[in-house]
mmCIF file as Biopython writes it, N, C-alpha, C and O atoms, coordinates in Angstrom:
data_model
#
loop_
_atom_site.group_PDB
_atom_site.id
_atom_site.type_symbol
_atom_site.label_atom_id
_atom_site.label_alt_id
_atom_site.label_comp_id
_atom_site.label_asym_id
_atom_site.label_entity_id
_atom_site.label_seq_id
_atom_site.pdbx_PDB_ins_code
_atom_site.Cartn_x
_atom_site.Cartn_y
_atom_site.Cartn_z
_atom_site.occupancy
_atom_site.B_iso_or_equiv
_atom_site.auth_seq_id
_atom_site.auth_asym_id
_atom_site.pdbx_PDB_model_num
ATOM 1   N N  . UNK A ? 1  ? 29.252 -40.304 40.773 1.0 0.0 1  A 1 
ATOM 2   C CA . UNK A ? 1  ? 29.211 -41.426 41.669 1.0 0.0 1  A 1 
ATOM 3   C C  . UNK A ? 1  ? 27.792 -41.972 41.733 1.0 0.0 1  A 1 
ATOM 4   O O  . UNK A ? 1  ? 26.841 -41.189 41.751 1.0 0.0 1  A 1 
ATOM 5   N N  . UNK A ? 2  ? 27.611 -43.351 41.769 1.0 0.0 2  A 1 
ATOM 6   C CA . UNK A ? 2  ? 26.212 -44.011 41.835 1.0 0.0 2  A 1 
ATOM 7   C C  . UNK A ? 2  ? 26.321 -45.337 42.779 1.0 0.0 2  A 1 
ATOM 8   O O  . UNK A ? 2  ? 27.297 -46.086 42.796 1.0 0.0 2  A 1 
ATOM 9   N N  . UNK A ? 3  ? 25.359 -45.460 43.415 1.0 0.0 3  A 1 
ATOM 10  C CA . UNK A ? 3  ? 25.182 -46.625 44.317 1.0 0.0 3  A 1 
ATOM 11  C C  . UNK A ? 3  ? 24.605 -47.777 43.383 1.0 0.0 3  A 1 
ATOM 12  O O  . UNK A ? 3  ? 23.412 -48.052 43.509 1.0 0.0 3  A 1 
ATOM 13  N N  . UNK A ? 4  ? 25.161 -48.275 42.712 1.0 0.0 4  A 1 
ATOM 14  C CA . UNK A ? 4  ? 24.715 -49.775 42.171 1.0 0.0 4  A 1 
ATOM 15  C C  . UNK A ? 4  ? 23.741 -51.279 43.283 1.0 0.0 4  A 1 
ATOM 16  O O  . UNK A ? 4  ? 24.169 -52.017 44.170 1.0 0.0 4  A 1 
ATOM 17  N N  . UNK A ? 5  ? 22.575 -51.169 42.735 1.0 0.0 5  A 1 
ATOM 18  C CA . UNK A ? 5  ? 21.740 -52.133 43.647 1.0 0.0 5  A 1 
ATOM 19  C C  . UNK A ? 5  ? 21.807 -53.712 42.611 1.0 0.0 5  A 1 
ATOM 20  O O  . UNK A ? 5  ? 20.927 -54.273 41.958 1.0 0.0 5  A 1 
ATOM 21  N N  . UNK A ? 6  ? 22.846 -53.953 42.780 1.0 0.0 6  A 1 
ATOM 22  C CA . UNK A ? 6  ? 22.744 -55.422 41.410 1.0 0.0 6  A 1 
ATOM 23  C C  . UNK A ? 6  ? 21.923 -56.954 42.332 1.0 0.0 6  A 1 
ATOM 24  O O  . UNK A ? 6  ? 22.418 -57.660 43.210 1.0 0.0 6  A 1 
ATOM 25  N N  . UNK A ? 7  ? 20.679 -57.022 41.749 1.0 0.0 7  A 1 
ATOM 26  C CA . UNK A ? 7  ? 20.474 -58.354 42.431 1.0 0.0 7  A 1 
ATOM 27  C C  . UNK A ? 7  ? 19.539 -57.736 43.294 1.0 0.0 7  A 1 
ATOM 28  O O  . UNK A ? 7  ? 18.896 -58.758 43.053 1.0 0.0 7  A 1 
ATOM 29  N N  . UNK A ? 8  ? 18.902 -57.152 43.974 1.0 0.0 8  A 1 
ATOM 30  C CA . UNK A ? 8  ? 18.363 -56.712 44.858 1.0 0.0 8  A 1 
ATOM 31  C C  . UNK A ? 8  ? 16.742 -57.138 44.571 1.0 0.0 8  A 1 
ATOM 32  O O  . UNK A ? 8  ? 16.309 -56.911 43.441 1.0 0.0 8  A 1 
ATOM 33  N N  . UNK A ? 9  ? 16.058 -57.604 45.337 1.0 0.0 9  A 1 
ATOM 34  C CA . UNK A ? 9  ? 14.770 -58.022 45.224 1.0 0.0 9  A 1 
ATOM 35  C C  . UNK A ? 9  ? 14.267 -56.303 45.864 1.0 0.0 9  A 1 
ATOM 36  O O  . UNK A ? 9  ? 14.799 -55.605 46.728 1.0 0.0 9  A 1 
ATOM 37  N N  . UNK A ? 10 ? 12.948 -56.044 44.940 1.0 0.0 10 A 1 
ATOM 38  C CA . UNK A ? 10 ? 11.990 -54.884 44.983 1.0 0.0 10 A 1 
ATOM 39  C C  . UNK A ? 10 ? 11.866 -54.323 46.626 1.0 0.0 10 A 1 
ATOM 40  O O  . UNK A ? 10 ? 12.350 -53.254 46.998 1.0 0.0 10 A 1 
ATOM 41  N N  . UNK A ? 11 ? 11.130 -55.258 47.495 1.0 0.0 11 A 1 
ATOM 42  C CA . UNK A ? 11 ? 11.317 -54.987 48.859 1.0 0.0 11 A 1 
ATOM 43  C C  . UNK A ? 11 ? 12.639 -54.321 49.548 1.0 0.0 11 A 1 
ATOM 44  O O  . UNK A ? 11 ? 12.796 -53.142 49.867 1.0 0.0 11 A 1 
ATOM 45  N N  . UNK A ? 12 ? 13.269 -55.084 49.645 1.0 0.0 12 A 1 
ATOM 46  C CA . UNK A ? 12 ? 14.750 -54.539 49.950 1.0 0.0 12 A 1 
ATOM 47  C C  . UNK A ? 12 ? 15.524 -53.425 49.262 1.0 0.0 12 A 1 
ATOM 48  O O  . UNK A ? 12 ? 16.564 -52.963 49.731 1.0 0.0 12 A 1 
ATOM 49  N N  . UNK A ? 13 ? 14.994 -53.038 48.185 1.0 0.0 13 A 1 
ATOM 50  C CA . UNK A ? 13 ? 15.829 -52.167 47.229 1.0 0.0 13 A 1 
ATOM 51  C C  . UNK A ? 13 ? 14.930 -51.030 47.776 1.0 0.0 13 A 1 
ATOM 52  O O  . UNK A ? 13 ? 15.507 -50.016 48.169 1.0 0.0 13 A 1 
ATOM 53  N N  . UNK A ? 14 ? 13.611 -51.087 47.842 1.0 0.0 14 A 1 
ATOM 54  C CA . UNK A ? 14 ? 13.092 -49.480 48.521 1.0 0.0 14 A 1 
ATOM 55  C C  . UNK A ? 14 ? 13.115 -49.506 50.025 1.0 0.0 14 A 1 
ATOM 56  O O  . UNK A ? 14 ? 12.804 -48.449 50.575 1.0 0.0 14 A 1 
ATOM 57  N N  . UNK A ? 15 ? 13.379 -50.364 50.660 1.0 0.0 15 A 1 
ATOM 58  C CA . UNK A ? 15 ? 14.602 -49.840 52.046 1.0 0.0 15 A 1 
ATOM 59  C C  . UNK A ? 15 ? 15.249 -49.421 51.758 1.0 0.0 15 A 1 
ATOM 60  O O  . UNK A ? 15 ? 15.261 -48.247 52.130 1.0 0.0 15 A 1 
ATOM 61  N N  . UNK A ? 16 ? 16.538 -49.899 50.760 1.0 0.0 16 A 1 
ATOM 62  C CA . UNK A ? 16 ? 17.598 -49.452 50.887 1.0 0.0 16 A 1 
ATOM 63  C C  . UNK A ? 16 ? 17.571 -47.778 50.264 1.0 0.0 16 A 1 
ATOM 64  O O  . UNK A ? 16 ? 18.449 -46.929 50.424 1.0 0.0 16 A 1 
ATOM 65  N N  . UNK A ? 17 ? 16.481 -47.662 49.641 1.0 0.0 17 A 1 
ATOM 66  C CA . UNK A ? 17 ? 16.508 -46.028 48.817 1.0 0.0 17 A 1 
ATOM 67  C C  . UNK A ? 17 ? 16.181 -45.247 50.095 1.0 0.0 17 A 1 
ATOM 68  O O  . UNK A ? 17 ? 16.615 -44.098 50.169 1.0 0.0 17 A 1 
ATOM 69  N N  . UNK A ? 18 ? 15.521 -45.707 51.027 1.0 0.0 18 A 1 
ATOM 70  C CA . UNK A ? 18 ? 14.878 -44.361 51.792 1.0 0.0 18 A 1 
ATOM 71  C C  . UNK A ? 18 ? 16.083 -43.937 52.606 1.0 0.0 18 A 1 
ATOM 72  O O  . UNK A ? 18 ? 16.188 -42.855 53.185 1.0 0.0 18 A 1 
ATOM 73  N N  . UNK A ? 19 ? 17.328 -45.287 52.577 1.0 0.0 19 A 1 
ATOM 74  C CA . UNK A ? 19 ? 18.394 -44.683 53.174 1.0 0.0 19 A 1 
ATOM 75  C C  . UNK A ? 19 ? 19.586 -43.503 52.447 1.0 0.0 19 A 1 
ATOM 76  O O  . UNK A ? 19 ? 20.612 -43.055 52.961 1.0 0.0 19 A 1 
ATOM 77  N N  . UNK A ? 20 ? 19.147 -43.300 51.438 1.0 0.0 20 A 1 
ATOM 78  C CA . UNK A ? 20 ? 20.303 -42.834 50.620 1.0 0.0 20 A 1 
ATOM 79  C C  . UNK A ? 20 ? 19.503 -41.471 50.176 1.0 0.0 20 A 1 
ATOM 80  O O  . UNK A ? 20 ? 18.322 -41.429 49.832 1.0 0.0 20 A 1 
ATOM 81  N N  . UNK A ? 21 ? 20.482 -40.285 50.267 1.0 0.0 21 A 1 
ATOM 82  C CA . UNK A ? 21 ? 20.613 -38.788 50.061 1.0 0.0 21 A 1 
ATOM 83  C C  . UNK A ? 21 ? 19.975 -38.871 48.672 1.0 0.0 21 A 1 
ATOM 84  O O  . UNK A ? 21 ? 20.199 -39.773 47.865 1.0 0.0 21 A 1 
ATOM 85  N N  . UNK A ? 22 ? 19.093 -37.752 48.467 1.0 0.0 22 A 1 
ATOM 86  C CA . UNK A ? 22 ? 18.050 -37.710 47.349 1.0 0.0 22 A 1 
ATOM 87  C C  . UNK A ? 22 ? 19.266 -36.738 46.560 1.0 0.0 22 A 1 
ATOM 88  O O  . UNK A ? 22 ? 18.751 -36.015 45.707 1.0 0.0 22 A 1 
ATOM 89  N N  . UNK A ? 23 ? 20.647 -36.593 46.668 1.0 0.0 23 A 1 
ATOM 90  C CA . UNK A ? 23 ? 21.549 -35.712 45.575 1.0 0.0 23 A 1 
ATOM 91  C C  . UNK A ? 23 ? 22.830 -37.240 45.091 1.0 0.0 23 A 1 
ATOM 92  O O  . UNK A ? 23 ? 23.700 -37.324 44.225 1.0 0.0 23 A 1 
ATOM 93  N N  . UNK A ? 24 ? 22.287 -38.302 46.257 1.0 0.0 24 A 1 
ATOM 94  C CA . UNK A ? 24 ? 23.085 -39.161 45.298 1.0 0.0 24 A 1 
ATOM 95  C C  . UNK A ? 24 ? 22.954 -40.262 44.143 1.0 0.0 24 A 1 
ATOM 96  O O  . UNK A ? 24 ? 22.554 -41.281 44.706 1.0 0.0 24 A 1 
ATOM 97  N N  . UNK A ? 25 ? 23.095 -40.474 42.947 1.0 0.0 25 A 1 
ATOM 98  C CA . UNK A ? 25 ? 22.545 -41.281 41.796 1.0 0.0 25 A 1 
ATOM 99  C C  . UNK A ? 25 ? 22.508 -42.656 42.226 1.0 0.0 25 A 1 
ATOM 100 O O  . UNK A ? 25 ? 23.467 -43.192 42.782 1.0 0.0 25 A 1 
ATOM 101 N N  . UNK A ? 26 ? 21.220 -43.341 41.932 1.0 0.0 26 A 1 
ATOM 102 C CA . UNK A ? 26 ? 20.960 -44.842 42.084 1.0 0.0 26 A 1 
ATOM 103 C C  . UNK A ? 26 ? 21.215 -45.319 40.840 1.0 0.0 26 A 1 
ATOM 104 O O  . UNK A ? 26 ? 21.251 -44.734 39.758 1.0 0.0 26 A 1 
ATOM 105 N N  . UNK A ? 27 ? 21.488 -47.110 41.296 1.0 0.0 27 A 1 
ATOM 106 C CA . UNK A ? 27 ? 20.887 -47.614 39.737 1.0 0.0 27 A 1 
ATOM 107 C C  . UNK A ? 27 ? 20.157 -49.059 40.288 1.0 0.0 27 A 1 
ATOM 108 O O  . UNK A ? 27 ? 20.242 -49.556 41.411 1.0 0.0 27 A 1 
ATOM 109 N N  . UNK A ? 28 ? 19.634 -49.405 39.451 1.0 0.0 28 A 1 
ATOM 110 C CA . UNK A ? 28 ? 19.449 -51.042 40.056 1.0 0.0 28 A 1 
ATOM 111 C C  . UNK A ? 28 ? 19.674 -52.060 38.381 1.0 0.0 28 A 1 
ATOM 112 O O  . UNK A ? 28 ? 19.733 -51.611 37.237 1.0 0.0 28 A 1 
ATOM 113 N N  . UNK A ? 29 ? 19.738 -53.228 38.762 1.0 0.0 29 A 1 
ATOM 114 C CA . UNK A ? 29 ? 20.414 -54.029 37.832 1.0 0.0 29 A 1 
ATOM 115 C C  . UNK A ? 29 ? 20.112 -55.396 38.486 1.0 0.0 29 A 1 
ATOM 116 O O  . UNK A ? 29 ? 19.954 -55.739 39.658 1.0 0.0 29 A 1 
ATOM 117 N N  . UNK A ? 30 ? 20.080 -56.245 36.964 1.0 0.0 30 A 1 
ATOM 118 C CA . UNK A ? 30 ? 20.227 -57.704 37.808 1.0 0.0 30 A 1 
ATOM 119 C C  . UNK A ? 30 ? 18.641 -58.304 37.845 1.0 0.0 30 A 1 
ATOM 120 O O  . UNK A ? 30 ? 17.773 -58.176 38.708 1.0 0.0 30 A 1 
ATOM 121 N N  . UNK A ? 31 ? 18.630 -59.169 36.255 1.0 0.0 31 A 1 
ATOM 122 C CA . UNK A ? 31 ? 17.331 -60.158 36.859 1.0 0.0 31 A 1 
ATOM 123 C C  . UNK A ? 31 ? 16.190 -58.777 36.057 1.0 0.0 31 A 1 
ATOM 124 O O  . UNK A ? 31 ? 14.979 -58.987 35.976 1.0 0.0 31 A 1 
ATOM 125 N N  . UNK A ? 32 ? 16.723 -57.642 35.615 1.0 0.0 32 A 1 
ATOM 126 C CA . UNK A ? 32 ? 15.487 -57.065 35.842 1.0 0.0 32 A 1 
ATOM 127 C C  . UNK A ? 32 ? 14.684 -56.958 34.222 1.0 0.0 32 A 1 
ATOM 128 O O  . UNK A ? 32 ? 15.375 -56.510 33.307 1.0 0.0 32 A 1 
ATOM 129 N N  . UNK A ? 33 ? 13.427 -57.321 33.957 1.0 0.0 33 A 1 
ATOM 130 C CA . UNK A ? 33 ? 12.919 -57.602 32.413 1.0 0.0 33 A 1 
ATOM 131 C C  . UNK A ? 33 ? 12.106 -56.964 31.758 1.0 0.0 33 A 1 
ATOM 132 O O  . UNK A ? 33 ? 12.108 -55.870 32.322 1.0 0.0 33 A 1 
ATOM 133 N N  . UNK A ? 34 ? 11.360 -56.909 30.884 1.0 0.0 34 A 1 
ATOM 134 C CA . UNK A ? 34 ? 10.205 -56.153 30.357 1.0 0.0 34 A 1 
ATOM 135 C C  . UNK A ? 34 ? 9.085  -56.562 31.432 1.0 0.0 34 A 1 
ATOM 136 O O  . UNK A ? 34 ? 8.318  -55.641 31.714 1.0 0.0 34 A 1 
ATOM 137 N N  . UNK A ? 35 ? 8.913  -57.500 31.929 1.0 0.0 35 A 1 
ATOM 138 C CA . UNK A ? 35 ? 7.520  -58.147 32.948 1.0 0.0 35 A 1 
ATOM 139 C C  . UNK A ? 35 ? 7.577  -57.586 34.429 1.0 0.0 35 A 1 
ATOM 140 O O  . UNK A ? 35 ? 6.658  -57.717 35.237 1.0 0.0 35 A 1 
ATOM 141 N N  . UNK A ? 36 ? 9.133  -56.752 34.751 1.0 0.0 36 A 1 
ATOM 142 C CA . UNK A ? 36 ? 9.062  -56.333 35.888 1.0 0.0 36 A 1 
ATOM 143 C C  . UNK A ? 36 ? 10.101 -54.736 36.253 1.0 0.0 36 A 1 
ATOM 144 O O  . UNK A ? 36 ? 10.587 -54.327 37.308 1.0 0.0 36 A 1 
ATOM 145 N N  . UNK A ? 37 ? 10.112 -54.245 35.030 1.0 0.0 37 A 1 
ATOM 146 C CA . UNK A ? 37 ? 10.996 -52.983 35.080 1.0 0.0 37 A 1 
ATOM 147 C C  . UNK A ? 37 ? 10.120 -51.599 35.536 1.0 0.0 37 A 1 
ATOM 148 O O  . UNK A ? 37 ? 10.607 -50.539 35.928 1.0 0.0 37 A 1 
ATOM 149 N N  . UNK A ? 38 ? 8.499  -51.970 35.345 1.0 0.0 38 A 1 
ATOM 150 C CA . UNK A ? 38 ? 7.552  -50.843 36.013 1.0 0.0 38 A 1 
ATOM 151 C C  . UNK A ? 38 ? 7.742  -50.882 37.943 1.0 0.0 38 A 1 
ATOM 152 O O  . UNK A ? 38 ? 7.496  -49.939 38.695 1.0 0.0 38 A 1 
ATOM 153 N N  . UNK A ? 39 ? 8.202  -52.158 38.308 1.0 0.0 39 A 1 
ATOM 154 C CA . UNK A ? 39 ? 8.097  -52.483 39.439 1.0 0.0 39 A 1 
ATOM 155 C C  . UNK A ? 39 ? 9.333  -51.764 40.091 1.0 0.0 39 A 1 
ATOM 156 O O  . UNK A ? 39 ? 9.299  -51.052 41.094 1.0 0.0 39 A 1 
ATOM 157 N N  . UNK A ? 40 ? 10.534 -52.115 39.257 1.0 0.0 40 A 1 
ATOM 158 C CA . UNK A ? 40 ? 11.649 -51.018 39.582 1.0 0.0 40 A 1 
ATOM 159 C C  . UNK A ? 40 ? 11.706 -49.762 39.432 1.0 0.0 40 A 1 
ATOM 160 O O  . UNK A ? 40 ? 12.484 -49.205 40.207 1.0 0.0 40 A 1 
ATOM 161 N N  . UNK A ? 41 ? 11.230 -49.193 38.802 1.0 0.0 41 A 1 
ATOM 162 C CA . UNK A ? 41 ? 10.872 -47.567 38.241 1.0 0.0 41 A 1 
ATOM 163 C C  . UNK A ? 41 ? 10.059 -46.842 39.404 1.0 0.0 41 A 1 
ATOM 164 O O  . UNK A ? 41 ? 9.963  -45.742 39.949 1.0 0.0 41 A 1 
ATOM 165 N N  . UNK A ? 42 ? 9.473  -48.276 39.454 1.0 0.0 42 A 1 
ATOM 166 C CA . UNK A ? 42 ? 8.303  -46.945 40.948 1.0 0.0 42 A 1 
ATOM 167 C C  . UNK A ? 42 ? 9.019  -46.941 41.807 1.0 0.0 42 A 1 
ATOM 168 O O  . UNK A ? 42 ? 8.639  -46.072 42.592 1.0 0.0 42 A 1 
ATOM 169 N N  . UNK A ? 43 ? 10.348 -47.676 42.344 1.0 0.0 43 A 1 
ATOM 170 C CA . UNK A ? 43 ? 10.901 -47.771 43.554 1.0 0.0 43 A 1 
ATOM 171 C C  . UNK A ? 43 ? 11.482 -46.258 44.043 1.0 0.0 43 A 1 
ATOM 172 O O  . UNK A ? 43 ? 11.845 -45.846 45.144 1.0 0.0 43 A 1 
ATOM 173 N N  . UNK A ? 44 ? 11.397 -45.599 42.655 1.0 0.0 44 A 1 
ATOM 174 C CA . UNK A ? 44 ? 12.023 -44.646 42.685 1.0 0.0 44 A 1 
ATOM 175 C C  . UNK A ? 44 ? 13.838 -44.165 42.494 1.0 0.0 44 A 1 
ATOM 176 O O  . UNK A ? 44 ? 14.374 -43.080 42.720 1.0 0.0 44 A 1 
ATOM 177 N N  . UNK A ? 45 ? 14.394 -45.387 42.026 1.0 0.0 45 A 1 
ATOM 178 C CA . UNK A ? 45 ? 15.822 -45.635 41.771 1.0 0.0 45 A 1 
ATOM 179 C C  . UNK A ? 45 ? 15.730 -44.914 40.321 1.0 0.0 45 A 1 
ATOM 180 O O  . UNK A ? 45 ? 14.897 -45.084 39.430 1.0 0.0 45 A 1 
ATOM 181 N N  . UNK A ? 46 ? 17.246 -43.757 40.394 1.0 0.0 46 A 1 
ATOM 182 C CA . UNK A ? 46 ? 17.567 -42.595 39.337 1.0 0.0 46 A 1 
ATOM 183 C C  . UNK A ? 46 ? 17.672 -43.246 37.771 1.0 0.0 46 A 1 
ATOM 184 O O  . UNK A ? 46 ? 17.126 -42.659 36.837 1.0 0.0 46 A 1 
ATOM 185 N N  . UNK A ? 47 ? 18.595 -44.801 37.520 1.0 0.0 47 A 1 
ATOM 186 C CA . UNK A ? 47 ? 18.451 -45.637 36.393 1.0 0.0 47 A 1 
ATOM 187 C C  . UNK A ? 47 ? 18.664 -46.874 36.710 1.0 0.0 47 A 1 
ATOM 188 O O  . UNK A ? 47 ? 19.035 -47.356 37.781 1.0 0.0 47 A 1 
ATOM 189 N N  . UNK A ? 48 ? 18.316 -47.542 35.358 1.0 0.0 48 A 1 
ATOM 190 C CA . UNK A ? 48 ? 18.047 -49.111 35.458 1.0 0.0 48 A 1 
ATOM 191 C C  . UNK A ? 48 ? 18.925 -49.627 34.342 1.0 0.0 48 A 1 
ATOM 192 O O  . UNK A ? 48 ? 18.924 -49.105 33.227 1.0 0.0 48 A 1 
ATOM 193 N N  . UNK A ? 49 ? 19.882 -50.950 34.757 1.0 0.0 49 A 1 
ATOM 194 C CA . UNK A ? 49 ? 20.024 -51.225 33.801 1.0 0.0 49 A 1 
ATOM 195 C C  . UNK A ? 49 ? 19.893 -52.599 33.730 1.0 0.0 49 A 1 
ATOM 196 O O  . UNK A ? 49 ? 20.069 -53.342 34.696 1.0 0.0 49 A 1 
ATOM 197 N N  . UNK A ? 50 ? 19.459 -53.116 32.142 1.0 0.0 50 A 1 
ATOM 198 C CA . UNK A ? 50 ? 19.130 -54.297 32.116 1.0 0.0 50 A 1 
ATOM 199 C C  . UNK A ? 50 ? 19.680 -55.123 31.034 1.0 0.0 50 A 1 
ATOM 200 O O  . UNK A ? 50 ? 19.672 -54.453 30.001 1.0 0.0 50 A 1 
ATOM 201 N N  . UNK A ? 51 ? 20.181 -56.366 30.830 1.0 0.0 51 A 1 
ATOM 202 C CA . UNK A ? 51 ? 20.713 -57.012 29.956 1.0 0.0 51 A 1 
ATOM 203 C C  . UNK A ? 51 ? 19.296 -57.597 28.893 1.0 0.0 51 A 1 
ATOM 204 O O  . UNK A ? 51 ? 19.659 -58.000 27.788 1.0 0.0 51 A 1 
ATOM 205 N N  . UNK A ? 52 ? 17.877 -57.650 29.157 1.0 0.0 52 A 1 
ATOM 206 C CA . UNK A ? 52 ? 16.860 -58.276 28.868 1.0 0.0 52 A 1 
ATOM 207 C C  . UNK A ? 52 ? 17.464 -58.039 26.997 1.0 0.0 52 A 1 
ATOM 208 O O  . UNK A ? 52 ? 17.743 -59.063 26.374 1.0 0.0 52 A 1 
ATOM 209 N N  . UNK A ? 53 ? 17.563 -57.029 26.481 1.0 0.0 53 A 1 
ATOM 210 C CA . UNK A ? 53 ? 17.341 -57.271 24.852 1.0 0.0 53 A 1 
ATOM 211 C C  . UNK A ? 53 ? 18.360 -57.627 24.691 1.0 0.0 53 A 1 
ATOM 212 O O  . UNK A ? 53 ? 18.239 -58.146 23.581 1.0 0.0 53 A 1 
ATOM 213 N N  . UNK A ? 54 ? 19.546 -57.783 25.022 1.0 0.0 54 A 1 
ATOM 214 C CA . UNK A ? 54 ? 20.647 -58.431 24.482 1.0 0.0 54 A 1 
ATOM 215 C C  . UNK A ? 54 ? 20.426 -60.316 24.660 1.0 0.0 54 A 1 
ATOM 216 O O  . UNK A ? 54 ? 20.400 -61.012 23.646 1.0 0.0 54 A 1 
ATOM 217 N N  . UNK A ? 55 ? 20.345 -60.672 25.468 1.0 0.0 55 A 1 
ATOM 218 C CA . UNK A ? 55 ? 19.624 -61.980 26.106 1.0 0.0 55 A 1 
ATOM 219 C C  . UNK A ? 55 ? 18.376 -62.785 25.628 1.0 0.0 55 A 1 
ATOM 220 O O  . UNK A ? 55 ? 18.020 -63.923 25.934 1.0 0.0 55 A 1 
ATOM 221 N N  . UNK A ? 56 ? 17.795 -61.834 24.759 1.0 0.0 56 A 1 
ATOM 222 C CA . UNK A ? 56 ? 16.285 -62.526 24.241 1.0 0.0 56 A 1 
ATOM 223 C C  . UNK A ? 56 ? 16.441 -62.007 22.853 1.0 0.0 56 A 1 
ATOM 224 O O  . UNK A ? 56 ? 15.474 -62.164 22.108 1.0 0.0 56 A 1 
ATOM 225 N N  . UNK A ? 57 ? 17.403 -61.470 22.428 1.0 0.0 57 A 1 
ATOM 226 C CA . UNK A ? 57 ? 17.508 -61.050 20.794 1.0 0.0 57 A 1 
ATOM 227 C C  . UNK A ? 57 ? 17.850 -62.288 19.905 1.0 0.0 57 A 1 
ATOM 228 O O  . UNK A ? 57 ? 18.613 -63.210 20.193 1.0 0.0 57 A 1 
ATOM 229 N N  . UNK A ? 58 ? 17.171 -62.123 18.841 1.0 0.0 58 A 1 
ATOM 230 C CA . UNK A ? 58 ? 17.534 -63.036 17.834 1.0 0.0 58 A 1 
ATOM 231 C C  . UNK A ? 58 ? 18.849 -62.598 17.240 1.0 0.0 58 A 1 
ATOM 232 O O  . UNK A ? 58 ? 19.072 -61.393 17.120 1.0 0.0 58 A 1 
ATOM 233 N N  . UNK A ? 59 ? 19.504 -63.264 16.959 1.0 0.0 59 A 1 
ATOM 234 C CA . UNK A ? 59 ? 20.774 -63.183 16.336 1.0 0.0 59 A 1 
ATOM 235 C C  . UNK A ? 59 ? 20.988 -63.763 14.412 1.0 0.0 59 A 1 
ATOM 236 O O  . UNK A ? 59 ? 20.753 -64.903 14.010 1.0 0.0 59 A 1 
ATOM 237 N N  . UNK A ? 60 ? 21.318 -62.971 13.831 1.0 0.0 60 A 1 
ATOM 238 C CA . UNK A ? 60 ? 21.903 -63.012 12.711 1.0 0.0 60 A 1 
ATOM 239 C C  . UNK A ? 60 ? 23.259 -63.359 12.518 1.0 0.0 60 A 1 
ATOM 240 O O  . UNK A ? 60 ? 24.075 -62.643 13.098 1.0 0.0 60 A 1 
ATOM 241 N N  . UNK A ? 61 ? 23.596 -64.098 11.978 1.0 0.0 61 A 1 
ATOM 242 C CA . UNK A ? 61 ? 24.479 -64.489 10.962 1.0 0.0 61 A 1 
ATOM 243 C C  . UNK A ? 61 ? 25.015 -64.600 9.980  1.0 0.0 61 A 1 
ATOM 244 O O  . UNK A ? 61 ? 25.200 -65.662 9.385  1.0 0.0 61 A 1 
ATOM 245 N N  . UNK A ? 62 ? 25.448 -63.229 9.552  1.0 0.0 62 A 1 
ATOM 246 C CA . UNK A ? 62 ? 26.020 -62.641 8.268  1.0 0.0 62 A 1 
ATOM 247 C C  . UNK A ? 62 ? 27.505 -62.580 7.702  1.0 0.0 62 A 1 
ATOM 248 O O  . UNK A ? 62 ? 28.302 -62.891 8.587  1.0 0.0 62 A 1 
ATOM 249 N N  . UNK A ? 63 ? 28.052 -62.303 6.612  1.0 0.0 63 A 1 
ATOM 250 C CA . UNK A ? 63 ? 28.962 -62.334 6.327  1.0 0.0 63 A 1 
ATOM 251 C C  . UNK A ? 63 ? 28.694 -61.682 4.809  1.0 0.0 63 A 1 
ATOM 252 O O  . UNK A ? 63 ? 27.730 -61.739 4.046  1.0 0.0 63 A 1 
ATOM 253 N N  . UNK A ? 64 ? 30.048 -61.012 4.732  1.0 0.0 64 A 1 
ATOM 254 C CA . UNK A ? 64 ? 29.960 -59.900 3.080  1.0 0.0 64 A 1 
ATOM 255 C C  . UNK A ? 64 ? 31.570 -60.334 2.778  1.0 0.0 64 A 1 
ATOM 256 O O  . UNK A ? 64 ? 32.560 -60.328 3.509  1.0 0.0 64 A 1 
ATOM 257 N N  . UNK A ? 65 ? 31.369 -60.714 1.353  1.0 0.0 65 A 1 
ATOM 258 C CA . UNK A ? 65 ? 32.966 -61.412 0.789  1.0 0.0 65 A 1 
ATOM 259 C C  . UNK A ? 65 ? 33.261 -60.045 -0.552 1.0 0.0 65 A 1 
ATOM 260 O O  . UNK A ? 65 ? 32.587 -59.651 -1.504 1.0 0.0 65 A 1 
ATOM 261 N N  . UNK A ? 66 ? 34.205 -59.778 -0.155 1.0 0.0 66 A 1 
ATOM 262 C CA . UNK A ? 66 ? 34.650 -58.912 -1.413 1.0 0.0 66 A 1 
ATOM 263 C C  . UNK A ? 66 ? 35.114 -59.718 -2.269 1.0 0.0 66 A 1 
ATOM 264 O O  . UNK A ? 66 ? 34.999 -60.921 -2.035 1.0 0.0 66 A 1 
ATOM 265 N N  . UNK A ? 67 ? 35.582 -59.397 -3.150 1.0 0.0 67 A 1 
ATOM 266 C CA . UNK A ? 67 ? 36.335 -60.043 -4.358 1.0 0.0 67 A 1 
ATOM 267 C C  . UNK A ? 67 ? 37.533 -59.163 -5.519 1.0 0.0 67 A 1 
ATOM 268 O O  . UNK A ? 67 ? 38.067 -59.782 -6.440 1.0 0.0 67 A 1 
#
């Protein structure tokens, strides 16, 4: 079981940690990037998840033809 923080601005997300049992799993999510994932990490939340490399990846366009 994990408490999902999706969207949560930094301030509010370490309120909301000091409320929650240090045996139950956090995560935070939402908005969060390479320019601000140190900022979430210190909050002290268990994992992070982030869409950033899927969203800023270059994409290829390939194709393989048998014959």
């Amino acid at each position: 079981h994990v408490i999902m923080f999706d969207n949560w601005k930094l301030v509010d997300l370490k309120k909301a940690l000091k409320l929650v049992p240090g045996d139950i799993l956090t995560e935070a999510s939402g908005q969060i990037s390479k320019k601000n994932i140190r900022s979430y990490a210190n909050t002290g939340v268990r994992y992070i998840s982030t869409s950033y490399m899927i969203k800023n990846a270059r994409w290829i366009d390939f194709s393989l033809n048998i014959n």
